[in-house]
C-alpha positions, 0 to 999 in steps of 0.5 A, spaced: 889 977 177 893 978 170 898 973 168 905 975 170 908 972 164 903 975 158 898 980 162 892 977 159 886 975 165 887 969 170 882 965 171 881 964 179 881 958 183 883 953 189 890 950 190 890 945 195 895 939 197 893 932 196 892 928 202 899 922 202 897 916 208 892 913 210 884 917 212 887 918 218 894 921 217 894 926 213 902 927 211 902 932 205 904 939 207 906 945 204 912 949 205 916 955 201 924 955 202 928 961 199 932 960 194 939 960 198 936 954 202 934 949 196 939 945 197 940 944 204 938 938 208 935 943 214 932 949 212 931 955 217 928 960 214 923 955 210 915 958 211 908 953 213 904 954 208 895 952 208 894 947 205 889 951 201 890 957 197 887 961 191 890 958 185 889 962 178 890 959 171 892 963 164 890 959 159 894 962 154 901 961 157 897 954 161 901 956 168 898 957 174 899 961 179 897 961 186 897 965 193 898 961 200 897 964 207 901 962 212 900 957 217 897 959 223 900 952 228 908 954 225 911 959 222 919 959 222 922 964 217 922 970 223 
């Protein structure tokens, strides 16, 4: 992937959200909100997201950009 900031060559990689809990309660998860629903408490068009994606890092800019697939259990945004 090239960088949207610079054009240069990502390095490809892994996202993935940290586990929150204990071993037996995984309470990390990983959503995408519209911008226009940032600042509400319940979000109605919010997306669940995979807690693993592919990740890509520009060294020159040091930004990382990633791609999440949907959650397959729950996708609210319809």
């Amino acid at each position: 992937m090239e960088c949207p900031k610079c054009g240069r060559k990502c390095f490809e990689g892994v996202v993935k959200a940290g586990q929150a809990g204990t071993l037996f309660n995984e309470a990390a998860n990983l959503s995408w909100t519209p911008e226009y629903e940032k600042k509400k408490i319940i979000k109605k068009d919010a997306l669940n997201l995979e807690k693993s994606g592919v990740g890509y890092y520009c060294q020159f800019c040091e930004k990382v950009y990633a791609t999440f697939e949907l959650n397959k259990i729950q996708s609210v945004f319809q």
